[in-house]
N, C-alpha and C positions, 0 to 999 in steps of 0.2 A: 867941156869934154867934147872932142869931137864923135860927130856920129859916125855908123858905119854903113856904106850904102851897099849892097848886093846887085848883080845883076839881077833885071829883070826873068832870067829863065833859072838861075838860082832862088829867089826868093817863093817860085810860084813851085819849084821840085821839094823845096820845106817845107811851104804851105798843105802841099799836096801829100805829105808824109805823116803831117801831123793832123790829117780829116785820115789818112789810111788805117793807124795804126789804133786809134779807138776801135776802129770800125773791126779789126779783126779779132781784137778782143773781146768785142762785142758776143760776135758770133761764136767763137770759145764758151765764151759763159751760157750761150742759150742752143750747144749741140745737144742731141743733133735736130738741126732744121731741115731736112731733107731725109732720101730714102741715102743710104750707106752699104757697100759693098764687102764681102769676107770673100778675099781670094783664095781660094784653095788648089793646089799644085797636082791635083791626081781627078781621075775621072769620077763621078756619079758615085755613089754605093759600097764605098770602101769607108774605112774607120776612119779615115782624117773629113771624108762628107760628113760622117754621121755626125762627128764633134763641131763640125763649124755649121750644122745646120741644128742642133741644138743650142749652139751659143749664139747662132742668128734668131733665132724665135723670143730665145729670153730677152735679148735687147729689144728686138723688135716690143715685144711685149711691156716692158717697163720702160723704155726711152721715147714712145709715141712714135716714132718713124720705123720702117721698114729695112731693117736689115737684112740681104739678100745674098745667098752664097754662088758666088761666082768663077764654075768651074774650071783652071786653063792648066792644064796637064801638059806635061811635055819637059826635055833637058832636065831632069832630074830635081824639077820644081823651080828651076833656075826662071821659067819664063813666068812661074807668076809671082814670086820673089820679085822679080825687075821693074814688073807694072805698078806694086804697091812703091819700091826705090822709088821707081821715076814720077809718083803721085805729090800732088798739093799733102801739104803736112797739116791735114784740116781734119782728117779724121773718117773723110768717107769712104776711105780704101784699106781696108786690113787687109791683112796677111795670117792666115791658119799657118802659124811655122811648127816643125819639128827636125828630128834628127837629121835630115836631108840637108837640109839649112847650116846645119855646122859640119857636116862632115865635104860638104859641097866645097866647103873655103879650100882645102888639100884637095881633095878627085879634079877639080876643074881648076888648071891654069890658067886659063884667060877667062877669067869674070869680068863681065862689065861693072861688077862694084863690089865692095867690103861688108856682106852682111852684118858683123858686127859695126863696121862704123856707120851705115844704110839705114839704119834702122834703128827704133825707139822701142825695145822693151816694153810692153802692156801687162801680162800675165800669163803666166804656165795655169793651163786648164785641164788637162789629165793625162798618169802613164800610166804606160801598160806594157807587160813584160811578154816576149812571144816563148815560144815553146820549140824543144827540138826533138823532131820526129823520124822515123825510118818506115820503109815500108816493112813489114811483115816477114818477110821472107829474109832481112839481111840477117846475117850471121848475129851480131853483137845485141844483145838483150839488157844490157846498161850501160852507164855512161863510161864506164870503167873498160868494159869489154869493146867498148866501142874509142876510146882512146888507142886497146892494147893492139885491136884490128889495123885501126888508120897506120901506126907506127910500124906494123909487120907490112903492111901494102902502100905503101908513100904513093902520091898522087892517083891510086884508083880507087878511092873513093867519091864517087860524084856528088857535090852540094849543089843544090838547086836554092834560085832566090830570085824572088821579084823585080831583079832588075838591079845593076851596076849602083851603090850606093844605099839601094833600100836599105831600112832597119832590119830584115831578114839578112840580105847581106854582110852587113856589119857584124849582126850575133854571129855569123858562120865565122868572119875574120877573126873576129873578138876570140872564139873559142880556136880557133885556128893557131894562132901567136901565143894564145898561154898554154896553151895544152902542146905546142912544140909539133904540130902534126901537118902534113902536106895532103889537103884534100882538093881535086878540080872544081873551081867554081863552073857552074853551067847556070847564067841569067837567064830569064823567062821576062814576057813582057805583063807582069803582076804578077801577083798572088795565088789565084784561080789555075793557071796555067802551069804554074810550077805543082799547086797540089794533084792537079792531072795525072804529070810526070811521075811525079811520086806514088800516088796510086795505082799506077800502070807500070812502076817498077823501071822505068828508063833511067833514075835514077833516085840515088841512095840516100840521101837525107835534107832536112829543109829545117828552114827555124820562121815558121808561119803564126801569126798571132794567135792565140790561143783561143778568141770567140771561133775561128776560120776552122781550128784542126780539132778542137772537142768530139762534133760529133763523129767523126773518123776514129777515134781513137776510142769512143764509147762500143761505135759497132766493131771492132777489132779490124779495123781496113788501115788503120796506123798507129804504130806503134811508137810512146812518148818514152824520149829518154831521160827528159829535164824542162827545167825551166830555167830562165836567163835572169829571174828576178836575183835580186839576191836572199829572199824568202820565198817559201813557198808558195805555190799561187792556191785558193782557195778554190778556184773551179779543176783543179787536178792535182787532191791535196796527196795521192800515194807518187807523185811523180818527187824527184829530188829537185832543188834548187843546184845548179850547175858548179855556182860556189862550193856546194858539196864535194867537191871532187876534186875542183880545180881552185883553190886556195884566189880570190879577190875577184872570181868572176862575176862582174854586174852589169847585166844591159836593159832598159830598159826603153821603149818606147815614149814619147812624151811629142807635147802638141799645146799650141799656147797664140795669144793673138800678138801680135808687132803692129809696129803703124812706121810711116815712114822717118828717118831722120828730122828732128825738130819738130816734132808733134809735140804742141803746147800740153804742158804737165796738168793744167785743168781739165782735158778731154783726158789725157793720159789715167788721172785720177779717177774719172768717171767710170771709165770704161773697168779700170781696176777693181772698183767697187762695184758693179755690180756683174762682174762673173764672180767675184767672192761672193756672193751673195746667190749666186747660181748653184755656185758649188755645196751651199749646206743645203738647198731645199732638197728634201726628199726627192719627190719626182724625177729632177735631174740628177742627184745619186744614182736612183734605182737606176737608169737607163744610162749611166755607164756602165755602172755593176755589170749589167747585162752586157755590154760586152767587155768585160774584165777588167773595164778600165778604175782606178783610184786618183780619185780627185787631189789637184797640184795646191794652186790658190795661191795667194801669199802678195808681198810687193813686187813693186818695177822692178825696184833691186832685185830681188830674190832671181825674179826671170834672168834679169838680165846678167846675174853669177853663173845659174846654168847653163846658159846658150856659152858662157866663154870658158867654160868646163869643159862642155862637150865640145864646142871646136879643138882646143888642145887635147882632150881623150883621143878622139877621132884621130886627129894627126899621126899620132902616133904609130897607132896601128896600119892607116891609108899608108905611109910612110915606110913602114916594113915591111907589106904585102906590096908592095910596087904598086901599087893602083893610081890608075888615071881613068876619067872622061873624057881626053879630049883625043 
């Protein structure tokens, strides 16, 4: 039999393939060896910090290296979405994703990539349903009277929202399309800013998470007309779930880790297991609890059905309300 000779820069690009490819499996099996990054899409002190620096502690804490929450806010979470895309698929770079993340694929035209094809599914770490409030002084006193207002007054009702795409946003659409009513969206650059608004009566209602608007609505400075869960929420059990009114409405908040496209299912695994293992302990219970939030958990799969749920939910709606970012 004849042999078969290779060029010299072919046989040493094999050689060299086959010292590479242990070697990175290697490092799979003994993550993480180094400090590891959770990028998160919003500034300091909001609900999506507080969950990715929770779920950086516990790694940090049970995987020996440092996990660190690395804040880059901006484009509607598009710019730290792209750093974790354009990242080595080794595991040191997450992604805190949520709602923003699937509703981004419709709002923005020109993405530099396909989160759903970008990205490797890890685990859903907790939702949370926001709440919809008015100030004091508008007319409508339930969700009912405040449907029969919007539809007597078409576009003079002012919704205020964190910003073009937030999850407050969304609840206002969401509620917007089934409830059949024309209300002026007016964005705010967060949360804080819009609850301003609203307490200072510039404008007429808001759908703010519900740790953010509790104590407002305990001291009577706002007024709750529902919840977007599709149950009742426990921290505002006389408030109605919105579905009450308006037959399939559900929105809720959610937040969960990704890692980039082709993230070895060994690190994918690991990291799986032990936010499941996050999510039963007490301590991290209680301190979502505190702020309203109910633990997700589950498989890669599991995440990875939601996220392509919620981009088609989203579509829909982005899609009927005319909305863009670009």
């Amino acid at each position: 039999m004849r042999s078969i000779r290779l060029p010299r820069r072919a046989f040493l690009q094999l050689a060299a393939g086959a010292v590479t490819l242990p070697a990175i499996h290697a490092e799979a099996g003994t993550y993480p060896s180094r400090s590891a990054r959770i990028i998160v899409g919003f500034a300091p002190g909001g609900g999506n910090d507080i969950v990715g620096r929770l779920m950086a502690q516990w790694l940090s804490d049970r995987l020996g290296q440092q996990f660190i929450v690395d804040n880059r806010p901006g484009a509607g979470t598009n710019i730290a979405a792209e750093i974790v895309i354009g990242s080595a698929p080794d595991g040191y770079n997450l992604l805190l994703a949520g709602i923003p993340n699937a509703v981004n694929a419709t709002l923005y035209r020109k993405l530099n990539f396909d989160f759903i094809r970008d990205t490797t599914p890890i685990v859903g770490v907790m939702s949370i349903p926001n709440a919809m409030v008015v100030n004091p002084s508008f007319p409508a006193k339930t969700l009912a009277e405040f449907v029969a207002y919007a539809k007597a007054n078409p576009g003079k009702v002012n919704m205020a929202s964190p910003g073009i795409g937030s999850g407050g946003h969304l609840s206002g659409e969401l509620f917007k399309y089934m409830a059949g009513i024309d209300l002026t969206h007016v964005p705010f650059r967060g949360n804080g800013p819009a609850l301003v608004a609203l307490l200072g009566g510039q404008v007429d209602v808001l759908f703010p998470s519900i740790s953010s608007a509790r104590s407002y609505v305990s001291d009577g400075k706002l007024r709750v007309l529902g919840v977007t869960s599709a149950k009742r929420a426990d921290a505002l059990p006389d408030a109605p779930a919105i579905g009450e009114v308006i037959e399939g409405y559900d929105m809720v908040a959610w937040y969960g880790l990704v890692g980039p496209k082709g993230l070895a299912s060994d690190i994918t695994d690991k990291l799986n297991r032990e936010v499941n293992l996050a999510l039963v302990d007490p301590g991290i219970k209680a301190r979502l609890a505190a702020n309203e939030g109910t633990p997700m958990g589950g498989t890669s799969a599991d995440f990875e059905a939601l996220i392509a749920n919620e981009t088609r939910k989203w579509s829909k709606v982005i899609t009927a309300a005319h909305l863009s970012a670009d």
